[in-house]
C-alpha positions in Angstrom: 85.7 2.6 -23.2 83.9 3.2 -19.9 84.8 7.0 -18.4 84.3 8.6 -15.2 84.8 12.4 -14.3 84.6 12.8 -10.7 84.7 16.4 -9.0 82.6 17.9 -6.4 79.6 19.5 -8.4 78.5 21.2 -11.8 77.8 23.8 -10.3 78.8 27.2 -12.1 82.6 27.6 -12.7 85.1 26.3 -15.3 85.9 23.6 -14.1 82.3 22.7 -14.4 81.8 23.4 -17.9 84.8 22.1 -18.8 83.7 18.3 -17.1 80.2 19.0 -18.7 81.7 19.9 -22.5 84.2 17.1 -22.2 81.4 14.2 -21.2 78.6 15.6 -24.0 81.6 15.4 -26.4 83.3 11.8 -24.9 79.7 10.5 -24.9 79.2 9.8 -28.6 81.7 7.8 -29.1 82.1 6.5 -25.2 80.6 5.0 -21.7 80.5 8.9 -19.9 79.6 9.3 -16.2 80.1 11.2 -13.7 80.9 11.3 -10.2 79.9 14.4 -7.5 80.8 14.4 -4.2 78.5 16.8 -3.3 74.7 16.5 -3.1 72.9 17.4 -6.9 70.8 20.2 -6.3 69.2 22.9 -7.9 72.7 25.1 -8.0 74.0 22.2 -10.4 73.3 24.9 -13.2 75.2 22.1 -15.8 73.2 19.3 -15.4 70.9 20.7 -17.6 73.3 20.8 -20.5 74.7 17.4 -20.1 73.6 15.0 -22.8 71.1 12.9 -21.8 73.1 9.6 -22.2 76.0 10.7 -19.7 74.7 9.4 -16.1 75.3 11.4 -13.3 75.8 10.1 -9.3 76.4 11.7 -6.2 78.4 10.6 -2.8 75.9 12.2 -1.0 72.5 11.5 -2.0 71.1 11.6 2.1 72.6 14.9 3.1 76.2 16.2 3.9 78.4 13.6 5.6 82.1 14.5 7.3 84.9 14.4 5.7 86.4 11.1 6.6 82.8 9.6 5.5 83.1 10.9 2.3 86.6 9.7 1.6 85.1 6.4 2.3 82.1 6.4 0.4 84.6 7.5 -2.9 87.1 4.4 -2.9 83.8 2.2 -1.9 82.1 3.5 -5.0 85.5 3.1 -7.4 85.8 -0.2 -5.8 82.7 -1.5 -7.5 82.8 0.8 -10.1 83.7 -0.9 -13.5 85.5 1.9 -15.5 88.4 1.8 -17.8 89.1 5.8 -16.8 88.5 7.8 -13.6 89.6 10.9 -14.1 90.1 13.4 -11.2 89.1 16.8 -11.3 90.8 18.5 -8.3 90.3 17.8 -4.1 92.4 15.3 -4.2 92.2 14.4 -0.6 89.3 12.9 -1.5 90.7 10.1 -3.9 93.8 9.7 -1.6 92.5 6.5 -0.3 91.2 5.4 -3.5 94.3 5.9 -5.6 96.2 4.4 -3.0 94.5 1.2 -3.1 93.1 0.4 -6.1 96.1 1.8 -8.0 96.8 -1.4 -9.6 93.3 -2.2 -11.2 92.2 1.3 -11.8 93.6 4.1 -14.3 93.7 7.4 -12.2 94.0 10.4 -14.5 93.8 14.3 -12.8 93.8 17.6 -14.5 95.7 20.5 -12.6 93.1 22.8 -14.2 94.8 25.8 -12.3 98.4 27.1 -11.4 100.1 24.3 -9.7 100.8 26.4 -6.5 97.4 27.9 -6.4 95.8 24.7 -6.9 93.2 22.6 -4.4 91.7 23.8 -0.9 93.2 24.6 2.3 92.5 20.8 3.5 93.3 19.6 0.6 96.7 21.0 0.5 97.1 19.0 3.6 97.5 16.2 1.2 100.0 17.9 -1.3 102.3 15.7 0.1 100.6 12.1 -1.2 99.6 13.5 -4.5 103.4 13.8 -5.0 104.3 10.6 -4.2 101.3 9.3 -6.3 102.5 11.5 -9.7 106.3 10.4 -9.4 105.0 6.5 -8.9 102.9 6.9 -11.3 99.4 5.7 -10.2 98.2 9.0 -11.3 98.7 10.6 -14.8 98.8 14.1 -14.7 97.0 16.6 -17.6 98.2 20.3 -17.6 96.5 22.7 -19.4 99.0 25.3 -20.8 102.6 25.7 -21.4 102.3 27.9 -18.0 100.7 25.4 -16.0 103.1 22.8 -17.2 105.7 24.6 -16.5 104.5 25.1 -12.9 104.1 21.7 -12.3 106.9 20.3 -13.2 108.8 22.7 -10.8 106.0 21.6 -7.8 106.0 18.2 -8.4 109.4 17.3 -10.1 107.6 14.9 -12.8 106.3 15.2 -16.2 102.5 16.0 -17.5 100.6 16.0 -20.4 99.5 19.0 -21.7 96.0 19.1 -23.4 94.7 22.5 -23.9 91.2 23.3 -22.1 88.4 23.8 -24.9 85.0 25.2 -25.3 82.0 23.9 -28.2 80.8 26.7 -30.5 78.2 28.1 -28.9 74.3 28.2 -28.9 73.7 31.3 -28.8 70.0 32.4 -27.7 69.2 36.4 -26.5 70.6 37.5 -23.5 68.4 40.7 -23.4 71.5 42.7 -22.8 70.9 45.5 -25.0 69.2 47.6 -22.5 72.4 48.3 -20.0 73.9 50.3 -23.8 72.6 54.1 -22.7 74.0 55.7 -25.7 74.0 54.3 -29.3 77.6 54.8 -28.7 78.0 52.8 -25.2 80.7 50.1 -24.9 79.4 47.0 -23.7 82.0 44.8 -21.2 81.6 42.0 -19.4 82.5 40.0 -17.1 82.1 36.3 -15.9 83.3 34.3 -13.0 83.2 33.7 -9.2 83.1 36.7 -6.6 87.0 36.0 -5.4 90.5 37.1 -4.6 91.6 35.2 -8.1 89.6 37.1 -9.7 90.6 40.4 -9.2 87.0 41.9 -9.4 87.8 45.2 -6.9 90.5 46.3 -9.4 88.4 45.9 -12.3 85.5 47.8 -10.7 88.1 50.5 -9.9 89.5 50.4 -13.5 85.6 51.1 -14.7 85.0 53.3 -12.3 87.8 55.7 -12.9 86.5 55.1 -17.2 83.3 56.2 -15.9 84.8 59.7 -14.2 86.6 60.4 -17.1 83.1 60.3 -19.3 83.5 57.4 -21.1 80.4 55.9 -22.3 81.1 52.5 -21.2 79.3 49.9 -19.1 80.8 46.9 -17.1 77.8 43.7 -16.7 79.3 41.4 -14.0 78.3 37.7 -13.8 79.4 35.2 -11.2 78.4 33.3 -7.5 79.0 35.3 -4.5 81.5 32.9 -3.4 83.4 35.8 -0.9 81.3 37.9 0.9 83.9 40.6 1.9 84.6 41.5 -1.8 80.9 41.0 -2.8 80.3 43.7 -0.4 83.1 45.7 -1.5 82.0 45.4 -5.0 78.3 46.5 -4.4 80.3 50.2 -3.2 80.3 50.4 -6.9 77.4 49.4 -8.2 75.0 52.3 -10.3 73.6 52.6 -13.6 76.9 51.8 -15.2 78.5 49.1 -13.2 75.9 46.5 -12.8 75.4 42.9 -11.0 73.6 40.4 -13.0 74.2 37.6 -10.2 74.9 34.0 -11.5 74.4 33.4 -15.2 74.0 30.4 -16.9 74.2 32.1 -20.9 77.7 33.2 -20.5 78.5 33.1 -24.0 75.1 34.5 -25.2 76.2 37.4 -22.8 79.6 37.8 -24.6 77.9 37.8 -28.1 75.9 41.0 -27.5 79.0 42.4 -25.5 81.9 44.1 -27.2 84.6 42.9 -24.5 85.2 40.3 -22.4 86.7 41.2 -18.8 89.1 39.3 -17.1 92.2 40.8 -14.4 92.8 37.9 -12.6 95.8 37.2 -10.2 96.6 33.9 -11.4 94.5 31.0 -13.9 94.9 28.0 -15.6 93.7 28.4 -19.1 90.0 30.0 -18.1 86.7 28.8 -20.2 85.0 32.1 -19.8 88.0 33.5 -22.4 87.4 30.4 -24.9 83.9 31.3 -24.8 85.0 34.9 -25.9 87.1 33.4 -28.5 84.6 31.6 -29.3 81.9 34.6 -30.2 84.4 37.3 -31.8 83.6 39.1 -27.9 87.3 40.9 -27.5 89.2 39.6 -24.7 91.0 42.2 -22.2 93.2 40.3 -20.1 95.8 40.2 -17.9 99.1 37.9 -18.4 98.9 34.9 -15.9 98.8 31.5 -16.8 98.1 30.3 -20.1 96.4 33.5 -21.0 99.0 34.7 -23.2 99.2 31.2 -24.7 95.7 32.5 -26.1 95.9 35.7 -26.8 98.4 38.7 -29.0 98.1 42.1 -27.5 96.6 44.4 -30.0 95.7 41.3 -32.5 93.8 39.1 -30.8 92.6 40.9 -27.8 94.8 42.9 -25.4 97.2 42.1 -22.3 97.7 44.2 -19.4 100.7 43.8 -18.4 100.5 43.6 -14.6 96.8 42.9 -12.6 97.1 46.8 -11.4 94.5 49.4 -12.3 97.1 51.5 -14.1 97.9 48.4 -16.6 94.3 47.2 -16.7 92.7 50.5 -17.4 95.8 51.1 -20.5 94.4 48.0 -21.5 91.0 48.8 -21.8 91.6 52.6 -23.2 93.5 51.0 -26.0 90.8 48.6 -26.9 88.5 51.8 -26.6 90.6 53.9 -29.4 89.6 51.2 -31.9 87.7 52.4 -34.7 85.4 50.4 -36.5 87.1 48.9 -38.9 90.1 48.2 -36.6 87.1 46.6 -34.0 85.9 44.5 -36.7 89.5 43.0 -37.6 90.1 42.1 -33.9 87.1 40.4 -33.7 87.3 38.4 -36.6 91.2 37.3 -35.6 89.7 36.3 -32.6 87.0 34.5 -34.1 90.2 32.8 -35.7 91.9 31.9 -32.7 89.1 30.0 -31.1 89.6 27.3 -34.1 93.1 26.0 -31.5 90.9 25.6 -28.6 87.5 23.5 -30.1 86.5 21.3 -27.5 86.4 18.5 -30.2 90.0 18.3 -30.4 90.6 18.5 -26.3 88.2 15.4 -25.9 90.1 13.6 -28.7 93.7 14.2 -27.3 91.8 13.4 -23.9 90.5 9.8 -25.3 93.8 9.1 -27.0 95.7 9.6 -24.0 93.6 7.1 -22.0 94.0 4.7 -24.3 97.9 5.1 -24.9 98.2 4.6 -20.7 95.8 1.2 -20.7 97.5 0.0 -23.7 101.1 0.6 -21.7 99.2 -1.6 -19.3 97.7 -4.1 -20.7 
């Protein structure tokens, strides 16, 4: 079977690593490429972990084009392009075109990989319209990624989806040369991965840290991601010192969360995020807050711990009852959470992904 993922980079990001996981996984037992729309640079920090045998093209190989171009240059290149699956990965004003004219020889697949209403660009949102008319006909078959984000599609788009959890490889792990942010014997390690942005909630949690670090707790937040918003980058660096630190874009995210004790994440609203598999993943505890198919992954107390609103009151409960853990108690949590993981092996998300394809083109054939 011949697959294409198609999204707009591998740059850093979940979505990212979930594309790259999925196609080294698909690839040894399937045709894998993948299709960017934008130009493949040197941010494209997951083309270097794609397995040599999954090809990789880009819509725009001689510079940025406008957006009309680009729309173009997509259903020109799935026009010629002779695979059994193209499966979307979000912007779908991009593929409008494409879906709605090669429909009947191609099979269109797209993952929500967020909350249905917090899902796709402001232009692309433009186009919410069409995608619903594509789901309920049917040239598109829709993948959710939690009960939650199921749950918030139907209600957007009044039609069914599959749901295939989101899922991670066991790790690689190689030293992250973290050890030297611990100023005590004593000091709690956190961390945090993902994108400077509103989603992600960063000012609270800096907040949450901040009012830890007043109260002489011997803790210290690492924070990992792209400056992707400037106004809360700048916000953020208000709090930087010796105990709140900016590492900047990482590509060793779970090598980070192995020498870590916790794993960070207060965001506003999320699909089933990678950065908390790859927590599971390592025994790294997860300290989260309850939006979209987080709770699906975690048991407050047992496998990590819930906030139970994205405030810094909730969050900072949260992360003082993680801190009243002794030992043994730590070590339990860890290894439940080492358990967990086993539900979300990216093995078993590429083969409910491959089965799926081949259950819609037999329906077809």
């Amino acid at each position: 079977m011949k697959i294409l993922h198609m999204h707009a980079s591998l740059r850093s990001g979940g979505i990212e690593a979930m594309i790259t996981n999925l196609s080294n996984k698909m690839v040894k037992t399937e045709s894998v490429k993948i299709g960017l729309l934008l130009e493949i640079g040197e941010n494209d920090v997951f083309l270097n972990k794609l397995d040599k045998r999954v090809s990789v093209v880009s819509m725009q190989s001689n510079g940025v084009v406008s957006k009309l171009v680009l729309i173009w240059r997509v259903f020109q290149f799935l026009r010629h392009e002779d695979a059994d699956v193209v499966h979307i990965h979000g912007f779908f004003a991009y593929y409008a075109l494409a879906v709605l004219l090669l429909h009947r020889s191609k099979n269109f697949f797209y993952t929500m990989h967020n909350d249905s209403y917090n899902e796709g660009t402001v232009w692309d949102l433009r186009f919410a319209f069409l995608k619903r008319f594509c789901f309920k006909k049917g040239w598109i078959h829709p993948v959710t990624i939690s009960h939650a984000s199921k749950q918030s599609f139907t209600e957007l788009y009044r039609v069914d989806s599959k749901l295939i959890y989101n899922g991670v490889p066991t790790p690689q792990i190689q030293p992250a040369g973290l050890e030297k942010f611990r100023l005590t014997p004593q000091t709690r390690l956190f961390v945090h991965a993902g994108r400077i942005s509103p989603q992600k909630n960063q000012i609270v949690m800096c907040e949450v840290f901040k009012q830890l670090i007043e109260e002489g707790k011997d803790v210290v937040l690492l924070i990992a991601g792209k400056e992707e918003n400037d106004n809360i980058f700048k916000e953020i660096q208000s709090y930087i010192c010796n105990r709140i630190v900016y590492l900047g874009e990482r590509n060793d995210v779970p090598s980070m969360m192995n020498e870590s004790d916790a794993f960070c994440l207060f965001s506003i609203f999320e699909g089933m995020p990678v950065t908390l598999l790859e927590a599971l993943s390592v025994g790294c505890v997860p300290i989260c807050t309850p939006v979209g198919g987080v709770p699906e992954a975690l048991e407050n107390g047992k496998v990590g711990f819930l906030a139970e609103t994205p405030t810094v009151e909730a969050c900072c409960k949260s992360v003082n009852d993680f801190l009243a853990l002794d030992y043994n108690q730590l070590m339990t949590m860890k290894e439940n959470v080492r358990k967990k993981f086993t539900e979300f092996d990216i093995r078993n998300t590429a083969k409910e992904y491959v089965d799926y394809y081949k259950e819609i083109i037999n329906k077809r054939s």
